[in-house]
C-alpha positions as a Markdown table, in Angstrom:
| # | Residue | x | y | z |
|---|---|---|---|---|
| 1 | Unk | 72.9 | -21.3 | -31.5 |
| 2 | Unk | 71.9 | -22.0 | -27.8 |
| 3 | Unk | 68.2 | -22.7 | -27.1 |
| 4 | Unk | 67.8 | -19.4 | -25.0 |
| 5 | Unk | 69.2 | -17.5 | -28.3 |
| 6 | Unk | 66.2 | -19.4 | -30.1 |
| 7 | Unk | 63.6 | -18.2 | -27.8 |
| 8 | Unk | 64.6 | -14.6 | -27.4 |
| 9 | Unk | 64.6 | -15.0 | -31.4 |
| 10 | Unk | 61.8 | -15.9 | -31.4 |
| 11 | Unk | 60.0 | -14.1 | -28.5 |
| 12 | Unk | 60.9 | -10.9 | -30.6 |
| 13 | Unk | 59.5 | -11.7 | -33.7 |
| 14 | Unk | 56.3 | -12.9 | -32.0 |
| 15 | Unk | 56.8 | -9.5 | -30.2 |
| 16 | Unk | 56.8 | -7.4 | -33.8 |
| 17 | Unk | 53.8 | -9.4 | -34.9 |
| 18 | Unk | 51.6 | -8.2 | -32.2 |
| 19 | Unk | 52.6 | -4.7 | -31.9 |
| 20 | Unk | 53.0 | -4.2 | -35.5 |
| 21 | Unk | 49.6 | -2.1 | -35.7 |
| 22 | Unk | 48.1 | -5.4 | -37.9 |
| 23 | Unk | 45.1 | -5.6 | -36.7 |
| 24 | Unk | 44.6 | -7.3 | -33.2 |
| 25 | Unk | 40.7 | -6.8 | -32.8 |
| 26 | Unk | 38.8 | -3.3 | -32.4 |
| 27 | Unk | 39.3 | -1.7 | -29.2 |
| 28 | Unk | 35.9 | -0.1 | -27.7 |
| 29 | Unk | 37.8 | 3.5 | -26.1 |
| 30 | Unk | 40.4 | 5.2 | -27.2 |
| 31 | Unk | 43.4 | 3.8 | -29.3 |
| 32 | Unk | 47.0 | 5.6 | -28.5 |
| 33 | Unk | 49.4 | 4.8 | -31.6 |
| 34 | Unk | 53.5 | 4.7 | -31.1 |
| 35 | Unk | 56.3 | 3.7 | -33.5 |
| 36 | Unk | 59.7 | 2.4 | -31.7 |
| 37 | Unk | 62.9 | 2.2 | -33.6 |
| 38 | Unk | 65.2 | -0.5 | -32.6 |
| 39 | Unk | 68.3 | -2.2 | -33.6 |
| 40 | Unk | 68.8 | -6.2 | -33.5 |
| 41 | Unk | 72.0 | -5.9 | -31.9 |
| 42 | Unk | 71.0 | -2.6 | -29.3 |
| 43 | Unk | 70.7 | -4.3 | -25.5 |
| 44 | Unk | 69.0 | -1.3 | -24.6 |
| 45 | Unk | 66.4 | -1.8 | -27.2 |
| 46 | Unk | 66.3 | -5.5 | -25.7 |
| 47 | Unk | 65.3 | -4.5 | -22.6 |
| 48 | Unk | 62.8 | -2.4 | -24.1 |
| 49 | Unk | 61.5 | -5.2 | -26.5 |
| 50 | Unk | 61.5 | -8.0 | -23.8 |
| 51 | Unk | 60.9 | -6.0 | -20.6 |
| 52 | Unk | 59.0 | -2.6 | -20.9 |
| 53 | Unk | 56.1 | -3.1 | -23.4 |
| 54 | Unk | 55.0 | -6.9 | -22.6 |
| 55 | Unk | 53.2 | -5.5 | -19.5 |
| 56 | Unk | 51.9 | -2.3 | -21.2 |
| 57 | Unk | 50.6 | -4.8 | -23.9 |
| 58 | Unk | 48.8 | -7.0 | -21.2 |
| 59 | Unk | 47.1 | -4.1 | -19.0 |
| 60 | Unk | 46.0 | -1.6 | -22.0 |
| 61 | Unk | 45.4 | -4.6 | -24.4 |
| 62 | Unk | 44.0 | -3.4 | -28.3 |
| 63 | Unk | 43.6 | -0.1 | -26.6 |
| 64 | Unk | 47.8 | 0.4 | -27.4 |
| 65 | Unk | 49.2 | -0.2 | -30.2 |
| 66 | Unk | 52.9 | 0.2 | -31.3 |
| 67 | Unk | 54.9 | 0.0 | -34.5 |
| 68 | Unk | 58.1 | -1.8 | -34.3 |
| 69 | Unk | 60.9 | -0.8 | -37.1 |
| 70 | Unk | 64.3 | -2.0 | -37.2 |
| 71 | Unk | 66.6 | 0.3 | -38.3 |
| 72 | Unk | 69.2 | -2.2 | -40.2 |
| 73 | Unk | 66.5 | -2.3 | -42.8 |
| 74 | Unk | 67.5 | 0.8 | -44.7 |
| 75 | Unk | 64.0 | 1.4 | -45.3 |
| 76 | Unk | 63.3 | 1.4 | -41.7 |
| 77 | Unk | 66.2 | 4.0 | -40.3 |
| 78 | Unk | 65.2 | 6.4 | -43.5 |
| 79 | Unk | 62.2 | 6.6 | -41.7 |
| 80 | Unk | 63.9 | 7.1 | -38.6 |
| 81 | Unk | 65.7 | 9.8 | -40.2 |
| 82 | Unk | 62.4 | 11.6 | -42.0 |
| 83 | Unk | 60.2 | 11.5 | -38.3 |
| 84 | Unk | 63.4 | 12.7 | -36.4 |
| 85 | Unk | 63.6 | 16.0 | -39.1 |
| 86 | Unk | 59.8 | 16.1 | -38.9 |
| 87 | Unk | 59.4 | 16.2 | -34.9 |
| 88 | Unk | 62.7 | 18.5 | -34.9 |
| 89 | Unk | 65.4 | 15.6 | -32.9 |
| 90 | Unk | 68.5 | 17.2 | -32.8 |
| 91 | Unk | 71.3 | 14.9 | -33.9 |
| 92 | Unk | 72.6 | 15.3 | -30.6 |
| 93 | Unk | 70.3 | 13.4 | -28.6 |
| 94 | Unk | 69.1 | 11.1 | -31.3 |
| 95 | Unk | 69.7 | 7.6 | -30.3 |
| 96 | Unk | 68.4 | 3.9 | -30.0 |
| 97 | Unk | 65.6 | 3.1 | -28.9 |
| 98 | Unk | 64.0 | 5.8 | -29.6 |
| 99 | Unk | 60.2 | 5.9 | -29.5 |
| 100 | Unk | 57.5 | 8.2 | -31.0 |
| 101 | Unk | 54.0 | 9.1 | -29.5 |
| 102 | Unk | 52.1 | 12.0 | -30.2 |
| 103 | Unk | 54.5 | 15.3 | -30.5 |
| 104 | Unk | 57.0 | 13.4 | -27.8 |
| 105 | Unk | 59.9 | 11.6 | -28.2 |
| 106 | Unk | 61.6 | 9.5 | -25.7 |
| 107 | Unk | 64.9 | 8.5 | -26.1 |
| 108 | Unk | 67.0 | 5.6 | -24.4 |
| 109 | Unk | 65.8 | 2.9 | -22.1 |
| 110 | Unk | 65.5 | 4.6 | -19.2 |
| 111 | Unk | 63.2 | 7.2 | -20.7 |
| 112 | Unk | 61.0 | 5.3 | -22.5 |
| 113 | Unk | 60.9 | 2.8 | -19.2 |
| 114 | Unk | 60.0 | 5.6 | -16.8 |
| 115 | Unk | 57.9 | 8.0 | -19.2 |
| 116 | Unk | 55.8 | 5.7 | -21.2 |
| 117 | Unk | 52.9 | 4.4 | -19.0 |
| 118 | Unk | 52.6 | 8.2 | -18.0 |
| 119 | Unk | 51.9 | 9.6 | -21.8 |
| 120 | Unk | 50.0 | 6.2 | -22.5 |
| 121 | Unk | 47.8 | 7.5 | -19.3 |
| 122 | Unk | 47.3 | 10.6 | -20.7 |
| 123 | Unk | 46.4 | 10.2 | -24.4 |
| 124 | Unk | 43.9 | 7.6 | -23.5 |
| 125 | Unk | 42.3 | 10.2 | -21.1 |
| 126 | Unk | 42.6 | 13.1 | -23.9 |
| 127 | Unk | 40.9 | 10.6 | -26.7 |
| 128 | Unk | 43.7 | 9.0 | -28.0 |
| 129 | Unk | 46.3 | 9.4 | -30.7 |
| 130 | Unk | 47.3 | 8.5 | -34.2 |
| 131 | Unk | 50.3 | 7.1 | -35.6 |
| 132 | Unk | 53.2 | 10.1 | -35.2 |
| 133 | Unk | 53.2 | 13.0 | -38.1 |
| 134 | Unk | 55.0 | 11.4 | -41.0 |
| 135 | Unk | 55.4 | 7.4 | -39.9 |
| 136 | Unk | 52.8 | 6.4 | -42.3 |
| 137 | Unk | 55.1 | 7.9 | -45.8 |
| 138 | Unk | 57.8 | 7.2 | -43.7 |
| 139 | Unk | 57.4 | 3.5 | -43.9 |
| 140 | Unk | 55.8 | 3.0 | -47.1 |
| 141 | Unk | 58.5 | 1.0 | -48.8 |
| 142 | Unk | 61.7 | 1.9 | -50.8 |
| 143 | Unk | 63.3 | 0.5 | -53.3 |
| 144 | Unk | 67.1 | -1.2 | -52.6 |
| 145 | Unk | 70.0 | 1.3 | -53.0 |
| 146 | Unk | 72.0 | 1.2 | -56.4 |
| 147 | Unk | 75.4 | 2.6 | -57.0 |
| 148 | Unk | 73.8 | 5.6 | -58.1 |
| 149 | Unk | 72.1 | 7.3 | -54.9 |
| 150 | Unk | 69.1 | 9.6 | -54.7 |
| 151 | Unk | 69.8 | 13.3 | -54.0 |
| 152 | Unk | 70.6 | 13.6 | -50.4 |
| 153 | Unk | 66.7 | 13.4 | -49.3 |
| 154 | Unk | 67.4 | 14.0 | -45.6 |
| 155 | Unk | 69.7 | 16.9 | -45.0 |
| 156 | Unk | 67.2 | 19.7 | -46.2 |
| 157 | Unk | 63.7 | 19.7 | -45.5 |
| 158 | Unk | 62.9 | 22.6 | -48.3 |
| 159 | Unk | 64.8 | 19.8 | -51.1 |
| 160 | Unk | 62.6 | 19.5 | -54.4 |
| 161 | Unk | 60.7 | 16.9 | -54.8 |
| 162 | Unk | 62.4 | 15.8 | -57.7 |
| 163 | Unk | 65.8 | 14.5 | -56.5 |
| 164 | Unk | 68.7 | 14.7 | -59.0 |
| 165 | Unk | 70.6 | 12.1 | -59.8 |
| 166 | Unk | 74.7 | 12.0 | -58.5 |
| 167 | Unk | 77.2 | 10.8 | -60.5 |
| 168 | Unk | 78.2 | 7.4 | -59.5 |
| 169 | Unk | 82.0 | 6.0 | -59.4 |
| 170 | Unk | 83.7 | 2.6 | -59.6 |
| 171 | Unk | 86.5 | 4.4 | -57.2 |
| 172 | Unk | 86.2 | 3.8 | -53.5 |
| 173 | Unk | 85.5 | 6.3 | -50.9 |
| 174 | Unk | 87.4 | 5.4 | -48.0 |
| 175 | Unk | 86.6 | 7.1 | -44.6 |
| 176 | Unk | 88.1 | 6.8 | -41.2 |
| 177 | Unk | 85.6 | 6.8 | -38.1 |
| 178 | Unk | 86.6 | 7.1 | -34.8 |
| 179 | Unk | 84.9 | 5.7 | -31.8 |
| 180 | Unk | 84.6 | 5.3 | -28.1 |
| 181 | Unk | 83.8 | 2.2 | -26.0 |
| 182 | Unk | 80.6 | 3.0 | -24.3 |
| 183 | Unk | 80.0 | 6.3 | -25.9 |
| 184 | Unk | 76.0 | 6.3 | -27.4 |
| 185 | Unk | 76.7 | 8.9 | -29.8 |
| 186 | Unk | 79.1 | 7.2 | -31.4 |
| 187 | Unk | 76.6 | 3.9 | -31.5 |
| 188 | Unk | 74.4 | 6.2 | -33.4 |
| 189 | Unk | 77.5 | 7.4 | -35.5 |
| 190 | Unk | 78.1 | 4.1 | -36.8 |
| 191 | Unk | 74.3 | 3.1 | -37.3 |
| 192 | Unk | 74.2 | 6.5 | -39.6 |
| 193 | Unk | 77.4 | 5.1 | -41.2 |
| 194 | Unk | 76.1 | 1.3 | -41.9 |
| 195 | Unk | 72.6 | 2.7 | -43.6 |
| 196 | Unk | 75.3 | 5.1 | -45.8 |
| 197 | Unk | 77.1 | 2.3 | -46.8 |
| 198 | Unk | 73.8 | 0.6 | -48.1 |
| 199 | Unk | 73.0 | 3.8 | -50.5 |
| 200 | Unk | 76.5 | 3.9 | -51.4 |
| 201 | Unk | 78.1 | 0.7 | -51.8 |
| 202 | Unk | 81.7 | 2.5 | -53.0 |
| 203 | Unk | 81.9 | 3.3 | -49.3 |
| 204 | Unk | 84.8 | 1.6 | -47.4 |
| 205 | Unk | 84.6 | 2.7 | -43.4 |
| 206 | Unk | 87.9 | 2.1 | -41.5 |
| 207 | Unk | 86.7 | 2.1 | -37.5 |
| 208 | Unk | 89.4 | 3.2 | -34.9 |
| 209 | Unk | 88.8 | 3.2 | -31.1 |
| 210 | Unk | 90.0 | 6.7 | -30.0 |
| 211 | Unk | 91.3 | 5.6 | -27.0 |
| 212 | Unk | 94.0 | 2.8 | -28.9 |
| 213 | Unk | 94.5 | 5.5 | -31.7 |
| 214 | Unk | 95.0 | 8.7 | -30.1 |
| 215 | Unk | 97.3 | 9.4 | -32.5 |
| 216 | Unk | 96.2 | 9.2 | -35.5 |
| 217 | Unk | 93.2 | 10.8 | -34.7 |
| 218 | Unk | 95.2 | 13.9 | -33.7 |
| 219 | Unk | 97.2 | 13.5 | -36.9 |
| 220 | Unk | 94.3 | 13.1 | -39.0 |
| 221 | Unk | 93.3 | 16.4 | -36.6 |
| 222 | Unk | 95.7 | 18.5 | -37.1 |
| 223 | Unk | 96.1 | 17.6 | -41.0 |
| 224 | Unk | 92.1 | 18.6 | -41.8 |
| 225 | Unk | 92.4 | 22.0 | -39.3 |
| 226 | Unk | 90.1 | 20.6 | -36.6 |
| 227 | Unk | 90.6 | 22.8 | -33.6 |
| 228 | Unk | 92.5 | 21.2 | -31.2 |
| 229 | Unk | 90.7 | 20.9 | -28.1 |
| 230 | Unk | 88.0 | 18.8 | -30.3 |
| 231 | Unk | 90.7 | 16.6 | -32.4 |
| 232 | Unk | 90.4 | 13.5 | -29.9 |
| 233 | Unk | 86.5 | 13.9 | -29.5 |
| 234 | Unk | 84.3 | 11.0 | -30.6 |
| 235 | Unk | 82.7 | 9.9 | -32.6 |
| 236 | Unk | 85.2 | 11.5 | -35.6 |
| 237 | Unk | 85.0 | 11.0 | -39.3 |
| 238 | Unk | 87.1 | 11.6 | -41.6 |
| 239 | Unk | 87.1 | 11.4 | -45.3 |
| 240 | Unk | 88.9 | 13.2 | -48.3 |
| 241 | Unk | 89.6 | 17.0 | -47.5 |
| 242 | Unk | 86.4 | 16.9 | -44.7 |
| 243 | Unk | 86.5 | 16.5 | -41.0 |
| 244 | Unk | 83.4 | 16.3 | -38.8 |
| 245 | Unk | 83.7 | 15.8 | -35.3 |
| 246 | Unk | 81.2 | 15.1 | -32.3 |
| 247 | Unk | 77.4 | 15.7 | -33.0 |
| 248 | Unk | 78.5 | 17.0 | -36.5 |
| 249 | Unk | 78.3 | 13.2 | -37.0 |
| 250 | Unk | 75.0 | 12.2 | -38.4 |
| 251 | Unk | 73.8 | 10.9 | -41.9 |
| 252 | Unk | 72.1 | 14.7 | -42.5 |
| 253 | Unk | 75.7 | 16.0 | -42.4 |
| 254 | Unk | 77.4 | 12.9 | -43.7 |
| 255 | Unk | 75.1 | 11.7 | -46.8 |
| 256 | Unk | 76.5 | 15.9 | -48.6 |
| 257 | Unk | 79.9 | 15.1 | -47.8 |
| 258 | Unk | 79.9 | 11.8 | -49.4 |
| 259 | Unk | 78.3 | 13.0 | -52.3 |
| 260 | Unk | 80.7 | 15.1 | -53.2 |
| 261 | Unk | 83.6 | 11.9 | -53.3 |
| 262 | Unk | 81.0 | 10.4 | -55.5 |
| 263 | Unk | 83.3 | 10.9 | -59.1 |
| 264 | Unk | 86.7 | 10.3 | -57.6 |
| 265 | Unk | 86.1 | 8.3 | -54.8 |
| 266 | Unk | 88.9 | 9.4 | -51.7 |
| 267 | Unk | 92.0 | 7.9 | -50.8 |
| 268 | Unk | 92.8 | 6.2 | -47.3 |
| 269 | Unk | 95.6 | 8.2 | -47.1 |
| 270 | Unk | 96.7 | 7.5 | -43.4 |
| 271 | Unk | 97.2 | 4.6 | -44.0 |
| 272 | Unk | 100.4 | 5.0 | -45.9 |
| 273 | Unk | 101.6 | 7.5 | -43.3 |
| 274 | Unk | 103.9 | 5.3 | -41.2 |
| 275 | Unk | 105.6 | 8.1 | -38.6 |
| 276 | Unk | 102.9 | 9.7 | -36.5 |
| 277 | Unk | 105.3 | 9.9 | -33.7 |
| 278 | Unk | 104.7 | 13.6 | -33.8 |
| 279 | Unk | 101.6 | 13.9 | -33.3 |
| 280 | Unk | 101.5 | 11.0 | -30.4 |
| 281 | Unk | 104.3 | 13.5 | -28.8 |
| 282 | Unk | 101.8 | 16.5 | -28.9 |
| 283 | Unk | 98.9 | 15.3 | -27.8 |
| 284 | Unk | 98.5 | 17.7 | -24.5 |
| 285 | Unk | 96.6 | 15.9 | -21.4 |
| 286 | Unk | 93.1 | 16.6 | -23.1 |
| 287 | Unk | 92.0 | 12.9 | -23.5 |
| 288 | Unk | 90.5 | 10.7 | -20.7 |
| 289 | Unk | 89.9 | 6.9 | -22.0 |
């Protein structure tokens, strides 16, 4: 590892030490409280890390404080998850970073660059603010996944509080997901899948770039009766008998589906399908790489 590597490292981790509401001394006004979900390997969520709140920190001081939570913890994106359902995200614009203050959330870089001094302006003039609605059971933590998942705890709000156990299975569930270079809803597609694979280690995820398999996506289309102006959207999964397709991607609608594979496990069956020159010849001029 290069020595710059080592002191961006670094420089974060001192970063998540400072802002991770320990405390850095009593502040004599107002407080404003914000959580920020980030991923290790999200540029955007460098830029927000290394570039946007270092100055906030040094002009507002104790008076800000901000919670930092990676989501590759699984711990830390099922609190993602819980505050998103809480504060009413829908999975259509949830994304990384993506940062909680108050009832606002800003999402992306460019958001949180341009509207976070703004609501940091404000809440200190209204008093302060607390930690968001739901971060602090949000974050308390969880026990590591077994092979024999919880109930599906995020996909229905009104879900007893005593979760049923699933069935577990030795079998594999394989899945197919489909991407697209550049596309941020497929990012958060596959951050979704990579948490489901730590509460359900039977999960095997086959990743395709849309744009290099056209084809089989439409195959994979056609065969599961996805409409077919949406068969060579992304981000696509596929798993079993199920299809879901563009912001029907998300763990609230994939963690059910899964479940369901969870005593047979589910075939990769494309993989044995060796002529798909069918489906490459009917793809109509719907698809822009």
């Amino acid at each position: 590892m290069r020595w710059w590597r080592v002191l961006a490292v670094v420089g974060v981790v001192l970063l998540g030490m400072a802002w991770s509401g320990a405390p850095v001394g009593r502040a004599d006004g107002p407080v404003v409280r914000a959580a920020l979900f980030y991923s290790e390997t999200c540029p955007h969520c460098r830029v927000v890390l290394e570039e946007v709140l270092p100055p906030l920190r040094a002009e507002y001081a104790d008076r800000l404080e901000v919670r930092l939570i990676e989501i590759s913890d699984p711990a830390g994106y099922e609190a993602l998850l819980r505050l998103e359902r809480i504060h009413g995200v829908p999975p259509d614009r949830a994304t990384v970073p993506e940062l909680f203050i108050g009832d606002r959330v800003l999402f992306g870089e460019e958001e949180i660059r341009s509207e976070l001094p703004r609501l940091v302006e404000e809440w200190l003039a209204k008093g302060g603010v607390s930690w968001p609605e739901g971060l602090e059971e949000a974050a308390a933590p969880t026990p590591k996944p077994t092979r024999t998942p919880k109930a599906c705890h995020v996909c229905d709000e009104e879900a007893s509080a005593t979760p049923v156990p699933a069935r577990s299975s030795s079998s594999p569930i394989h899945l197919a997901f489909f991407y697209q270079v550049g596309c941020h809803e497929c990012d958060r597609a596959g951050y979704d899948l990579r948490y489901l694979k730590e509460r359900y280690p039977q999960l095997e995820v086959h990743e395709y770039d849309i744009a290099e398999h056209a084809a089989l996506a439409e195959w994979l289309g056609e065969r599961l009766g996805v409409p077919a102006d949406r068969r060579l959207t992304a981000p696509a999964v596929f798993v079993g008998s199920d299809a879901l397709v563009g912001p029907e991607v998300n763990a609230r609608n994939l963690e059910p589906v899964l479940q369901r594979y969870l005593s047979q496990g589910s075939e990769a069956y494309w993989l044995d399908q060796a002529d798909i020159s069918g489906a490459q010849a009917g793809i109509p001029e719907r698809f822009q790489s």
